[in-house]
N, C-alpha and C positions, 0 to 999 in steps of 0.2 A: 724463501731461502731454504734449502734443504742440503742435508748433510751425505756424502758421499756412501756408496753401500760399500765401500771396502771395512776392514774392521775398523774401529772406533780406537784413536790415540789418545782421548783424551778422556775423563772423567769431570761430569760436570753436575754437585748438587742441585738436583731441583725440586722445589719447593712447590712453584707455584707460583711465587710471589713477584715483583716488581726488580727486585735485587736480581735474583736467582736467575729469570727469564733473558734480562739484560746481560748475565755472565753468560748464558748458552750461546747469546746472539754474536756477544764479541767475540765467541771463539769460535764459531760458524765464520764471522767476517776474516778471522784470521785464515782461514782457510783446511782448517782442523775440521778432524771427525769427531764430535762429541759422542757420548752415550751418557744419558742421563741417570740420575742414582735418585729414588724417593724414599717416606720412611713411613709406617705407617705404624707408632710408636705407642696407641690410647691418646695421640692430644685431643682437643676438647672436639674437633670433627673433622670432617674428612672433605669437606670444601676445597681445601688447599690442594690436594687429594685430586679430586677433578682437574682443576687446573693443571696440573703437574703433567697429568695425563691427555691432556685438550694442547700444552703449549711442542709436548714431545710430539704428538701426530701434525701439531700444523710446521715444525721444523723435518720433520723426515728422520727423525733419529729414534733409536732405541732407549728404553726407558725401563729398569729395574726398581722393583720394590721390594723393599726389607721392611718384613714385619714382624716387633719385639713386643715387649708390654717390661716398663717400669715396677717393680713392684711397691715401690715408696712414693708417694705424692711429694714430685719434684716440683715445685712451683705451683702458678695456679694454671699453666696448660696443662696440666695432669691433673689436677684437682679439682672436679667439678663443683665442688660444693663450695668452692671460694671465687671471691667476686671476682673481676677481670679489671684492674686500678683501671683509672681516665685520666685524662688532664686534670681533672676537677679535684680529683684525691689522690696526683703523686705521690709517694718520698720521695728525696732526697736519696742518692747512690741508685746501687744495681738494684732495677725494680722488680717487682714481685715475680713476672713474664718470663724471667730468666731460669732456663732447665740448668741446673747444674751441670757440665762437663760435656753438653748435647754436639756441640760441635767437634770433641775430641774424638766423640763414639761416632760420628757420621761421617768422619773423615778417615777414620781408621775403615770402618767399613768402605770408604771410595779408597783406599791404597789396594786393600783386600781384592777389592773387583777389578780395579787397573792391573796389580800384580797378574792377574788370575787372567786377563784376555788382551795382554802386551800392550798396554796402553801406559803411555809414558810421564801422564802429568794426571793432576787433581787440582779442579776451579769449585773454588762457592765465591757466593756473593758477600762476602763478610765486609763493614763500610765502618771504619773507624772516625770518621766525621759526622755525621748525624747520626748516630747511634744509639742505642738505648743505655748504653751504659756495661754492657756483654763483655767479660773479658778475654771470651774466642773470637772476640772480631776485630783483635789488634792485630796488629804489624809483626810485635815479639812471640804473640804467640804463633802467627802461623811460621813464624822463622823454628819456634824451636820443636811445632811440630816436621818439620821437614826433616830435622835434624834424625829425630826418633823417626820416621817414616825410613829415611835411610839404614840408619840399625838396624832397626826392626825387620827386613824384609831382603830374603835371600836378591831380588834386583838390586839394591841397594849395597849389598854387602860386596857384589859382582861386578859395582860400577857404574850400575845402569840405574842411576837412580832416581826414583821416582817424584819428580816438580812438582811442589804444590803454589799453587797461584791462587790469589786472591785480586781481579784486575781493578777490581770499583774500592778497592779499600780506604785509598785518600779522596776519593770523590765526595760530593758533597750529593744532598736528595737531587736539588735542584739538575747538578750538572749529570747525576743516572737517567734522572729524565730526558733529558737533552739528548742523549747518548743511546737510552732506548728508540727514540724518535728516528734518532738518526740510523739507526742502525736494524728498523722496520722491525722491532716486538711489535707483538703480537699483546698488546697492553688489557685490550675487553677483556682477555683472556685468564688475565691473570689476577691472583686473588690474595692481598695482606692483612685481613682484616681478623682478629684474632677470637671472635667470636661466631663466627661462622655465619648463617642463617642466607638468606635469599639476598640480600644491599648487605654494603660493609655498616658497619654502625655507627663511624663518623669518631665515637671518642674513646679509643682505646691509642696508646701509643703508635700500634703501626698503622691503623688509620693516620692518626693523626701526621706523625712524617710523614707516609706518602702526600696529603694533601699540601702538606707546607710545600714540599718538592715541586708538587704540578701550580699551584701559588706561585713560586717563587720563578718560576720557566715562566710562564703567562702561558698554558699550554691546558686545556681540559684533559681533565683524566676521564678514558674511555670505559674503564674499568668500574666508572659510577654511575648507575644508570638509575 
């Protein structure tokens, strides 16, 4: 499936990952021009990185990269000197993986770039059901970032204001999976494993959802080899 060479209506974060790949693909099925948005922020590598780059060339769309640096050790993807929690040694609440305000700063950068080349909406994959516990991946927050998107930005102010969409947000891992399948990701492709390296490692959180997801489909993940 490949995206129309007219300009790009739509803004879509990509990651890399499982979520992210699965929101390009839905908005590719819609019949939308995506342009893809990446970040290249110090997290712990640039694995995601690749993918992000491998799933924009096998969709036919464009693919920007922003590259910042944190200067406070936001969590432990910013912190390499700190372990990476597993199932085996949760807490309880928002766990350690969580960047403070990451999706506030990467969504303001995707209005930033839509304002900037007339493109009328902004998609990530944010899933308030199987979730890690993130509180940029509810429902409330992306309503009241829409709000401030509006404000904030001469479109908005004009009328024309600029959608942000979150489409997998009530889905569950299991039914993203389904949904990718159906909807021909590019799954080998992609990559959620929060410790980077050559195989995902099996016991970090987002390993770990993805494999309950592909589990709970009855469906092998292609993306483990």
């Amino acid at each position: 499936m490949r995206a129309a060479s007219r300009n790009p209506d739509t803004v879509v974060l990509l990651s890399g990952g499982l979520d992210s790949a699965t929101t390009l693909y839905h908005v590719l099925a819609e019949g939308r021009r995506p342009a893809g948005l990446t970040f290249d922020y110090g997290q712990r590598h640039d694995r995601e990185l690749r993918s992000a780059r491998a799933i924009a060339r096998r969709a036919g769309i464009p693919l920007y990269l922003v590259r910042f640096t944190v200067p406070w050790r936001a969590g432990v993807l910013l912190n390499m000197d700190a372990p990476l929690p597993s199932g085996r040694r949760r807490k309880a609440g928002v766990p350690a993986t969580y960047v403070p305000a990451r999706n506030l700063v990467f969504l303001s950068f995707a209005v930033s770039l839509a304002e900037s080349i007339g493109a009328r909406e902004v998609c990530y994959g944010a899933n308030q059901v199987d979730y890690s516990g993130y509180p940029d991946c509810r429902v409330p927050f992306v309503r009241a970032f829409a709000r401030a998107a509006a404000a904030g930005t001469v479109a908005g102010t004009a009328g024309r204001k600029i959608k942000i969409r979150a489409p997998l947000i009530r889905l569950s891992k299991e039914q993203i999976v389904r949904r990718a399948i159906r909807l021909g990701v590019p799954l080998e492709l992609t990559w959620s494993c929060y410790a980077g390296g050559l195989r995902p490692c099996g016991v970090c959180d987002s390993c770990r959802f993805r494999a309950a997801g592909f589990r709970s489909a009855g469906i092998a993940d292609p993306g483990v080899r």
